[in-house]
Backbone as CSV, one residue per row, in Angstrom:
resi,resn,N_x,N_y,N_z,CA_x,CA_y,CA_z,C_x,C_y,C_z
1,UNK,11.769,-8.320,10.173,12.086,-8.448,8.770,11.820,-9.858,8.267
2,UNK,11.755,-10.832,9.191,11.634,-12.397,8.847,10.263,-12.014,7.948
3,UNK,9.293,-11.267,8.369,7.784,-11.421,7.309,7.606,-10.500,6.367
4,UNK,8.658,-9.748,6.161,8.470,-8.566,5.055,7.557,-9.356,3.113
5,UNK,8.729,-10.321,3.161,8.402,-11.368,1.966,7.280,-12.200,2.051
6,UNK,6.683,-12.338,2.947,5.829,-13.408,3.612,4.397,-13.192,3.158
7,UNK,4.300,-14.300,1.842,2.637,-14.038,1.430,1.335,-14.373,2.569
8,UNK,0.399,-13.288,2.904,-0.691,-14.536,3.640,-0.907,-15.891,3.504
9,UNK,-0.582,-16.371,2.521,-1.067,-17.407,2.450,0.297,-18.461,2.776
10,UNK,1.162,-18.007,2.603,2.669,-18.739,3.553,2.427,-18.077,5.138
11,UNK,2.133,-17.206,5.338,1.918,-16.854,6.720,0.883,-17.964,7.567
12,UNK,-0.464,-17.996,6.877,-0.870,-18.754,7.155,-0.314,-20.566,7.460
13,UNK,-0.085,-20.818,6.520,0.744,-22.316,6.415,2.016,-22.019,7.643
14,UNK,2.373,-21.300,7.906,3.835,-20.992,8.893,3.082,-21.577,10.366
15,UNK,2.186,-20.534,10.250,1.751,-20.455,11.710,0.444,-21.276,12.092
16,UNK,-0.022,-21.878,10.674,-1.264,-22.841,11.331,0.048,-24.585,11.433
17,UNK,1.267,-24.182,11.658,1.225,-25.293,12.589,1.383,-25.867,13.935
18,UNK,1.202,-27.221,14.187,1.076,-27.776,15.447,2.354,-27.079,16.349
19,UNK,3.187,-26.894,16.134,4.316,-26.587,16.447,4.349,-25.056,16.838
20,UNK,3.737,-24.218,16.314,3.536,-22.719,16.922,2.099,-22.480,17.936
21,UNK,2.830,-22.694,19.489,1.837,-22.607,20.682,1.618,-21.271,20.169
22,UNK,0.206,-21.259,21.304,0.046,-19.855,21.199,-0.313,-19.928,23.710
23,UNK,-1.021,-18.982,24.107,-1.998,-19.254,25.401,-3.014,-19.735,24.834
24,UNK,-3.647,-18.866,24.216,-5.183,-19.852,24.267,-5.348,-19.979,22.042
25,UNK,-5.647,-21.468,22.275,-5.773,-21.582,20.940,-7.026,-21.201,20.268
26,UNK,-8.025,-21.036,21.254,-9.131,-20.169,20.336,-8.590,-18.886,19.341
27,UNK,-7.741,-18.337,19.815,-7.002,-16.481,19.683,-5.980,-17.371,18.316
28,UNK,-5.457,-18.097,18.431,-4.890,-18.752,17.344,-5.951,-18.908,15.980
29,UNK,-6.514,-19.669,16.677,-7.662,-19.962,14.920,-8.402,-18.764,14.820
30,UNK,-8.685,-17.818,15.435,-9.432,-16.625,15.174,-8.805,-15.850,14.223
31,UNK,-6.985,-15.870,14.325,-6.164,-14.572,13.690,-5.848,-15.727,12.722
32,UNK,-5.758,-16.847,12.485,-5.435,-17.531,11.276,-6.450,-17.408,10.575
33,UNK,-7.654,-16.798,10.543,-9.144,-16.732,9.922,-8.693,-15.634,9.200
34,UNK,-8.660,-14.637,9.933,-7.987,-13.083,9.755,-7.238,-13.551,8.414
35,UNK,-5.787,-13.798,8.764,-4.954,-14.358,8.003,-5.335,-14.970,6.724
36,UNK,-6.106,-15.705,6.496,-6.846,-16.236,5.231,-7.381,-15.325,4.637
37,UNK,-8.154,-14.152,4.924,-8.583,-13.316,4.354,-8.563,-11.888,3.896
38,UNK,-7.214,-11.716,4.405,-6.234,-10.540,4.567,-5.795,-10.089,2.905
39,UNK,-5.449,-11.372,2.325,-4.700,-10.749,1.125,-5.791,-9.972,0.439
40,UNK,-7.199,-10.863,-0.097,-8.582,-10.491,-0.606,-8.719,-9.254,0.040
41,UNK,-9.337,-9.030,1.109,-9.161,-7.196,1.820,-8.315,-6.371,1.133
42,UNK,-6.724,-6.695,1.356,-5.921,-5.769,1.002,-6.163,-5.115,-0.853
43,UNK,-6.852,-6.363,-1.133,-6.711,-6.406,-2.788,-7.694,-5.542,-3.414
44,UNK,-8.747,-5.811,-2.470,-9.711,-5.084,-2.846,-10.608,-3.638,-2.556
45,UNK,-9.565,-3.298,-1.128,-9.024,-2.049,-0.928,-8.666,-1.054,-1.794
46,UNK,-7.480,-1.852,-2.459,-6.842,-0.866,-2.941,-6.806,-1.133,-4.473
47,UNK,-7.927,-2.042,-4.899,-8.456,-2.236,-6.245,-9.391,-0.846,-6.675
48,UNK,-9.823,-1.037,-8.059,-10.966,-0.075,-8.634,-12.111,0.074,-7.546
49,UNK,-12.909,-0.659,-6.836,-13.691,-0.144,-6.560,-13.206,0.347,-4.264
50,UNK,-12.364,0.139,-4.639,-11.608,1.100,-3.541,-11.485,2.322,-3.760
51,UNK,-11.135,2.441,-4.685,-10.457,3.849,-5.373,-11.723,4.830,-5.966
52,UNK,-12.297,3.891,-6.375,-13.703,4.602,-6.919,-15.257,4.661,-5.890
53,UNK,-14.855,3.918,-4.617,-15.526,4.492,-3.042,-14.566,5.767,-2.257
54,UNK,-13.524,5.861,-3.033,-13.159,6.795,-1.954,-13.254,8.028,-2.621
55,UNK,-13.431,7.828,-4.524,-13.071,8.989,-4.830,-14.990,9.758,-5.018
56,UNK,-15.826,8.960,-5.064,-16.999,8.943,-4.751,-17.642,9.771,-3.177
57,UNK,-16.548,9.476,-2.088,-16.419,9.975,-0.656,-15.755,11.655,-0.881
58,UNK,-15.023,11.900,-2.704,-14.363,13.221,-2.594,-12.960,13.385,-1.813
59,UNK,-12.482,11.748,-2.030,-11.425,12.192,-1.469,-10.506,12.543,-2.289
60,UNK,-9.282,13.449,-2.594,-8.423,13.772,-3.768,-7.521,12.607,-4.299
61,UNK,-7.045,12.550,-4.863,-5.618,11.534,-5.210,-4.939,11.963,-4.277
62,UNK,-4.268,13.172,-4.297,-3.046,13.798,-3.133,-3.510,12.731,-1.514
63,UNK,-4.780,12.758,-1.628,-4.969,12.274,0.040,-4.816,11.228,0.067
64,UNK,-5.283,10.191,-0.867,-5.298,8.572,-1.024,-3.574,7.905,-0.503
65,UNK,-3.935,7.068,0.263,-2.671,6.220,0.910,-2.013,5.576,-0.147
66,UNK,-0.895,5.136,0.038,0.012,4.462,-1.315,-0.594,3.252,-1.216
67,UNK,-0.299,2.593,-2.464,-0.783,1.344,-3.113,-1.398,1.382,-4.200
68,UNK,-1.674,2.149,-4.625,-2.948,2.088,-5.517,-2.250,2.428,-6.994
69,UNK,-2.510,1.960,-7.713,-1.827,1.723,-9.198,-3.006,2.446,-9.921
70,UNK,-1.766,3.201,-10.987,-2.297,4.103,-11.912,-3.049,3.892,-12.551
71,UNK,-3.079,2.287,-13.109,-4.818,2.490,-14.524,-5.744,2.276,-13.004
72,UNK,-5.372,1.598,-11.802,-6.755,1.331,-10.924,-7.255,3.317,-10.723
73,UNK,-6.059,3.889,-10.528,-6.779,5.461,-9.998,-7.429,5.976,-11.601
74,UNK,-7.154,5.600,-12.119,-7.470,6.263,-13.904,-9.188,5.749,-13.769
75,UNK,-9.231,3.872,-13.971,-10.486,3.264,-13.956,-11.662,3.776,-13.072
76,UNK,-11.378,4.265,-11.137,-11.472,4.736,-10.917,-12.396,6.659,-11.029
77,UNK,-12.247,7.079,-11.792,-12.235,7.982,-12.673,-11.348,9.283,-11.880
78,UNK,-10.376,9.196,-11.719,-9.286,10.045,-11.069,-8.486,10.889,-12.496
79,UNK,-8.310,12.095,-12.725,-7.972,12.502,-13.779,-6.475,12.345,-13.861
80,UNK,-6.025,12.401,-15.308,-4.777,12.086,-15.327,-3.727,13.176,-14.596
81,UNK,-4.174,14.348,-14.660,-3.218,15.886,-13.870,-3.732,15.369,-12.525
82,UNK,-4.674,15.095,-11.772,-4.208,14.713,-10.449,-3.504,13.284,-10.173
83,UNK,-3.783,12.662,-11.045,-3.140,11.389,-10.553,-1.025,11.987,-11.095
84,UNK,-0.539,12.331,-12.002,0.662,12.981,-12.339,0.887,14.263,-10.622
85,UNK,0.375,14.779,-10.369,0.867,16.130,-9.201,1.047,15.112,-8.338
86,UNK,-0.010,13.770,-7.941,0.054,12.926,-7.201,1.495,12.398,-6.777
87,UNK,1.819,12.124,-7.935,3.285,11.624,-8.298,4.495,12.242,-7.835
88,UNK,4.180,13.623,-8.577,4.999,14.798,-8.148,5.422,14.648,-6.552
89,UNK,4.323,14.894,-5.967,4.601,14.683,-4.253,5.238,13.780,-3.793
90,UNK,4.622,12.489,-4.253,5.170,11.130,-3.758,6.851,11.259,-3.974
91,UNK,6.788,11.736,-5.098,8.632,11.540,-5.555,9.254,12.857,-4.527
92,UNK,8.663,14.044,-4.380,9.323,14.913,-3.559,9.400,14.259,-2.203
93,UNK,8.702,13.930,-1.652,8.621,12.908,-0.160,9.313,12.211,-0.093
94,UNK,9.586,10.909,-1.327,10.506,10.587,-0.950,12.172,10.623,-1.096
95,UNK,12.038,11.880,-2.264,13.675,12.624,-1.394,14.125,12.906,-0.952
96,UNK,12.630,13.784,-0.019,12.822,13.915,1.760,13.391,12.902,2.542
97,UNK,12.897,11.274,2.631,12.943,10.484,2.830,14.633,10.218,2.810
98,UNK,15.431,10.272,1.831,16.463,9.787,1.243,16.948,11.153,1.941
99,UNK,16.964,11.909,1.921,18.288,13.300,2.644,17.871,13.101,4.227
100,UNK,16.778,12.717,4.803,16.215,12.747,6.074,16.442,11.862,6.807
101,UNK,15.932,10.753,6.339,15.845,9.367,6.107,14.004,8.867,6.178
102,UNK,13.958,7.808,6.617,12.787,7.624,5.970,12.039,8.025,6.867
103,UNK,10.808,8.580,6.874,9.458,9.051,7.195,9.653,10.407,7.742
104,UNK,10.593,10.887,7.360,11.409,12.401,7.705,10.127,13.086,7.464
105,UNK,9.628,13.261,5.902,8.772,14.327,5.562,7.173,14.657,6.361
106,UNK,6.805,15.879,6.548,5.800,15.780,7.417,4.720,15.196,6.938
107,UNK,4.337,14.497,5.316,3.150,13.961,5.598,3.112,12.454,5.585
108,UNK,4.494,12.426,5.786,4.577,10.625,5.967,5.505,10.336,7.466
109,UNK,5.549,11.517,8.118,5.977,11.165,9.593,4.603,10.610,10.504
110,UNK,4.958,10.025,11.408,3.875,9.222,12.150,3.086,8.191,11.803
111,UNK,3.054,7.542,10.607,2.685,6.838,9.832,3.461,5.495,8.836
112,UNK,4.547,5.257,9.361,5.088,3.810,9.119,6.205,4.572,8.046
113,UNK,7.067,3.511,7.904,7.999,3.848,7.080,7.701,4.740,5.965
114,UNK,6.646,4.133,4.928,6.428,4.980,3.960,5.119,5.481,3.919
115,UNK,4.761,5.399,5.443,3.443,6.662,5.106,2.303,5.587,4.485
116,UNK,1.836,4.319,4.637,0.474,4.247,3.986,0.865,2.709,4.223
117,UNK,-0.380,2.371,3.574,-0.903,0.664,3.754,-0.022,-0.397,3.260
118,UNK,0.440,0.331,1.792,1.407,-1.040,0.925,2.724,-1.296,1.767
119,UNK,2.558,-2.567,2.017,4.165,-2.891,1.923,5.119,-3.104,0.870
120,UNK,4.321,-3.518,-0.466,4.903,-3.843,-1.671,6.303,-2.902,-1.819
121,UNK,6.913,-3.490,-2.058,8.589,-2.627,-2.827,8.050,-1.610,-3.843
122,UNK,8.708,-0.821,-3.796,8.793,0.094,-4.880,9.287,-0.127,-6.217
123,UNK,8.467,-0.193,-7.496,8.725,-0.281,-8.748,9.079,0.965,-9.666
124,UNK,9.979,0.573,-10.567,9.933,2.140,-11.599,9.122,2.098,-12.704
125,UNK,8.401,3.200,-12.732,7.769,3.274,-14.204,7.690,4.470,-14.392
126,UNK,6.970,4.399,-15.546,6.624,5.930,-16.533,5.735,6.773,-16.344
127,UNK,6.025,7.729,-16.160,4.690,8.325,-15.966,3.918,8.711,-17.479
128,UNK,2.453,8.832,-17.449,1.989,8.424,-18.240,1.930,9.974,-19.292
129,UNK,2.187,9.663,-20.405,2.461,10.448,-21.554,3.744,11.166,-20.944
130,UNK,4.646,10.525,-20.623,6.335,11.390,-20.133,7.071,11.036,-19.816
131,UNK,8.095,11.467,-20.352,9.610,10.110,-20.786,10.007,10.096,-19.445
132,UNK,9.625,10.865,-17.878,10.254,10.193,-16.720,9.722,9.436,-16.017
133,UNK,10.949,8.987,-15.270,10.458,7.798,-14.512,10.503,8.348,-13.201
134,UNK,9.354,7.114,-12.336,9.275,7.593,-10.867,9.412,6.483,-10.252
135,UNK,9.699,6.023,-8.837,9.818,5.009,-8.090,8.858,4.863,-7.225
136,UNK,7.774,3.790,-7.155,7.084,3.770,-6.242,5.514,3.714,-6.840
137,UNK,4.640,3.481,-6.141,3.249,3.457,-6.518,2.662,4.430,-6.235
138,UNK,1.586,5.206,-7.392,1.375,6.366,-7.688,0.005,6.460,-6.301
């Protein structure tokens, strides 16, 4: 839990110092390289043209891993009824989650707490054209 909060780029600064041995310091500056370039990856993963290589590959919204934010799946060109059913699921899962506990439900068992790439916290918003709210990234 010490790195849950922990930006790459404080990760980096943590551990590129003199003070954190490693065995061999080649394996050190190799994963601090990593480390530098991790956030950019993650960003651009799960940016528009992430979303719009995968949906290009035919993959559905329903299949796409969490992270990915609604105007990016919209820009994307993901329609608004799949990106909303999308939702639907996510929020049924994770009530599973909450009566089960977490990664209870079968399509987010075996797969990390919440089933996908983001670590980001869960936010509330609106779903789009509808007065409810959902928790979490669509």
């Amino acid at each position: 839990q010490m790195w849950a909060d922990v930006t790459p780029t404080a990760a980096h600064e943590l551990l590129s110092k003199p003070d954190v041995t490693v065995t061999n310091q080649s394996d050190k500056v190799t994963q601090l390289e990593k480390i530098a370039t991790l956030d950019d990856e993650v960003r651009a993963a799960l940016g528009e043209s992430g979303a719009a290589s995968l949906r290009a590959d035919g993959v559905s919204a329903a299949a796409l891993p969490l992270g990915f934010e609604w105007d990016v799946l919209a820009a994307a060109g993901y329609a608004p009824a799949e990106v909303l059913a999308r939702a639907i699921t996510l929020v049924s899962h994770a009530d599973a989650d909450v009566r089960e506990g977490v990664g209870a439900c079968g399509r987010c068992r075996g797969r990390g707490a919440r089933g996908g790439a983001s670590s980001a916290r869960p936010q509330s918003r609106a779903l789009p054209g509808q007065g409810a709210e959902v928790r979490g990234r669509a």
